[in-house]
N, C-alpha and C positions, 0 to 999 in steps of 0.2 A: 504493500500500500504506500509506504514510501516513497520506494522508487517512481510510483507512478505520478502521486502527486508531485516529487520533486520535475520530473520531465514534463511532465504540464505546466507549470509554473515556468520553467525555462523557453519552453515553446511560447507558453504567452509572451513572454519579454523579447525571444524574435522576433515575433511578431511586429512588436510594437516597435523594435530598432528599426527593420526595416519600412513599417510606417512611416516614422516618423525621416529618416532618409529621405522618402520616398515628398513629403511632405518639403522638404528641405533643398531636393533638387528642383521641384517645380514652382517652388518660390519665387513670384517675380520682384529680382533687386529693385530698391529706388535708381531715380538716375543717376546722373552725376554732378547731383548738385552738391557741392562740399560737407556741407550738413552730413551726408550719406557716406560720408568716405570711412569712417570709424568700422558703418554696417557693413562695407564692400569690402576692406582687409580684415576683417577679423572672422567673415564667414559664418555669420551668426543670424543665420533667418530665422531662426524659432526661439528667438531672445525671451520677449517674454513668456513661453512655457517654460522654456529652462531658467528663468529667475525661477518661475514658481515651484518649480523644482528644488531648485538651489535653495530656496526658503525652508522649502522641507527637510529636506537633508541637515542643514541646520540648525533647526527643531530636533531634529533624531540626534544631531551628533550634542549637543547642552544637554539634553535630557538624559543621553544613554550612553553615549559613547566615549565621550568627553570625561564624565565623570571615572566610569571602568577604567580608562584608561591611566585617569590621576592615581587610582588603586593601585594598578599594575607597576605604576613607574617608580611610587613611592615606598608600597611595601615590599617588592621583590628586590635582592642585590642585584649589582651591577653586572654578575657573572652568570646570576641566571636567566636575567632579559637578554645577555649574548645567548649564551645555550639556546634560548626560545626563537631567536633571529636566524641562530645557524640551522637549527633542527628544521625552520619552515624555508629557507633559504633550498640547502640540502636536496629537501622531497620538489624543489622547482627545475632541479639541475636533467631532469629526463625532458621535460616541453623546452628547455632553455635550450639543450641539446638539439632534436626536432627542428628547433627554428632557426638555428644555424646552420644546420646540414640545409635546409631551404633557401636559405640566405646565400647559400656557396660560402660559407668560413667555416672550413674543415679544422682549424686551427683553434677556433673558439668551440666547434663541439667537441675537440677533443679534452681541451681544457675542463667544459664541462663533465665528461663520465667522468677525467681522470681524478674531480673533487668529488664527484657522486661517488665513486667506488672507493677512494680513501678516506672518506668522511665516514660513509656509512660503516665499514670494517671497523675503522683503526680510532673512527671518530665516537664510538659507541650511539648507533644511530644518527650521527649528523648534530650530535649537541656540542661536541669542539670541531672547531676549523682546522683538521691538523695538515692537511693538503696545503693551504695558504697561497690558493691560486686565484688572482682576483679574475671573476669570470663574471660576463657581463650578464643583465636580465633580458633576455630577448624572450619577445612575444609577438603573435601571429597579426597583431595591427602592424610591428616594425615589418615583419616578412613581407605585409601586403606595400608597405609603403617600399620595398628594396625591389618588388617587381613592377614598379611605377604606377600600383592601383592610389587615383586618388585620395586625400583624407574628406571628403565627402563635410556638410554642417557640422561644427559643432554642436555638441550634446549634453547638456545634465542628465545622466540617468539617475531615480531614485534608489536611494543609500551607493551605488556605484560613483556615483558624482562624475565630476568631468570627461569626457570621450568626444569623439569624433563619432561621426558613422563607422567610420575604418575600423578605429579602433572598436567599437560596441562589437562589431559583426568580429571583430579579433576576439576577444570574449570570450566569444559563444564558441569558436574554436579550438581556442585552449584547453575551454572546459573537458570538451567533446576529445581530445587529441591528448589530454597526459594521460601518460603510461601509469600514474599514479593515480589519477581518477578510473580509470580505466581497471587496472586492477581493484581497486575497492569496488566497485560495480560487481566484477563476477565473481565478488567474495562474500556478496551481499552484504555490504558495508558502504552505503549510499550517503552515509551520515561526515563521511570522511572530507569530501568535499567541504562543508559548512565549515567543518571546526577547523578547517585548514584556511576557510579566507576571515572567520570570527577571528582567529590567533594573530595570522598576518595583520590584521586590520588593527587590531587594539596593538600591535607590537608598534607599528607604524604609527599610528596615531599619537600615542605612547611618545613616541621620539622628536614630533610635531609641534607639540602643544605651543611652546614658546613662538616659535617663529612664526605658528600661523596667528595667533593673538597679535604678535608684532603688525604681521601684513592687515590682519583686521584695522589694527589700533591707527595707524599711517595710510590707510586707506580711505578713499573720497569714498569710492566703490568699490565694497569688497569685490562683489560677483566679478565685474572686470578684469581686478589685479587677477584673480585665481585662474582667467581665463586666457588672460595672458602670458602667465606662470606657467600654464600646463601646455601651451602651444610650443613655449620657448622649451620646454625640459622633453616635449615630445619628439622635438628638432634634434637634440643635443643626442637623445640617446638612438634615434634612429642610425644617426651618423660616429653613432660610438664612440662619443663625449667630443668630436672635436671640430662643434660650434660653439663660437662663443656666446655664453650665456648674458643677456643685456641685462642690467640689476633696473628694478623700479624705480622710475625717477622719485628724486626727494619732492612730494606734494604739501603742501604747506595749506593752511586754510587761511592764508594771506596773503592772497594773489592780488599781485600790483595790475595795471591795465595791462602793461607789456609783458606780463606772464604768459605763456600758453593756457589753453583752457585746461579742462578737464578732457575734453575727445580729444585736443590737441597731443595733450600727450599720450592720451593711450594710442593715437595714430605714430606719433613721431615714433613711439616703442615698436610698434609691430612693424614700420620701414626700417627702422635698426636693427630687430630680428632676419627681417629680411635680405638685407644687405650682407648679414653676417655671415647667412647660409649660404649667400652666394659666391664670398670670397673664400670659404671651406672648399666647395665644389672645385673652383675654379683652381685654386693648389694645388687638391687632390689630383688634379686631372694632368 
């Protein structure tokens, strides 16, 4: 009964990613009137669903998530929130694997088994790092972006939070394609999943707390900064850390006339993201 309800539930949320894509490609942009410029580089035709998104999620994370997580970070030591990092790290190194063999970097999946198999032996299950091999997080949104599949609207999903289409439908993939989910499935252990992205999630959040309060605190708009955060950190690791990351301009809530606006800068940031990922390419090459 589990399992069936669990795949019901995921199929609804297909569903609704590629809905809402689906919504997001036949979106008619404004035109070019300057006004629109913020709307036209940031790729955000369903702004306001994903505010109200983003409000919910919000709500979930002060109520529920936020709070667990101050629990976690305060009563547990320093060396067994690592343990709990490396343990859910570890059980990622088979899809992490997968996506690099996809990607063509034989070199980063082998990196991956070769901390998967030392970790898990010698590591007692993956709670020490004793491999000490820094191996990147690749996921089936990076894969689609390395085979030059657009990244499609952005997206708040609920409790997921920020994505692209690309990335939503990367997800859904993952989920479907680790050899870890995949084993707990014909173990009849369906439950493996949840506690795997509940762990991840409080461990991360956990490690968050300050900075994102920071970004709240200095923020005109939150919803913006975060969305311009997660475009630039989506940039960076597609490309295997080596774009440079643009830091959020210093916004002040006393703005002379000759200030930028408010779009003004979050326009000037995503032309400086832009720019940056162009002089990566253009080296690389």
């Amino acid at each position: 009964m589990i399992s069936k309800k669990f795949k019901s539930t995921l199929l609804g949320g297909c569903i609704a990613v590629a809905f809402a894509s689906l919504l997001g490609g036949c979106a008619t942009p404004p035109g070019e009137d300057p006004k629109n410029v913020v709307y036209n580089e940031v790729q955000d035709p369903l702004e306001p669903l994903n505010r109200y998104f983003f409000d919910v999620n919000q709500a979930i994370d002060a109520l529920a998530l936020k709070p667990v997580s101050h629990i976690y970070r305060d009563a547990l030591p320093e060396g067994v929130k690592d343990s709990v990092s490396n343990f859910f790290t570890n059980l990622s190194q088979p899809i992490y694997f997968l996506n690099n063999v996809a990607q063509g970097d034989l070199d980063g999946a082998g990196d991956n088994m070769g901390a998967f198999f030392t970790n898990t032996f010698l590591g007692f299950g993956g709670l020490f790092d004793i491999a000490q091999i820094d191996t990147d997080k690749e996921d089936m949104g990076q894969t689609f972006a390395v085979w030059g599949i657009p990244e499609g609207p952005y997206l708040v999903l609920p409790i997921l939070g920020p994505n692209s289409s690309r990335e939503a439908v990367g997800l859904v993939g993952d989920h479907f394609a680790d050899p870890v989910n995949i084993a707990a499935r014909n173990s009849d252990m369906e439950y493996v999943p949840l506690i795997r992205a509940l762990g991840t999630g409080i461990d991360a959040r956990a490690r968050a707390i300050e900075p994102l309060d920071e970004i709240e605190k200095n923020s005109i708009d939150f919803y913006a900064a975060i969305r311009s955060l997660y475009r630039q950190n989506r940039k960076s690791v597609i490309l295997d850390g080596e774009a440079e990351l643009t830091p959020l301009p210093d916004i002040s809530f006393e703005l002379d006339d000759d200030q930028p606006t408010k779009a003004d800068s979050i326009s000037l940031l995503m032309e400086e993201d832009d720019d940056s990922i162009s002089v990566q390419k253009k080296s690389t090459n």
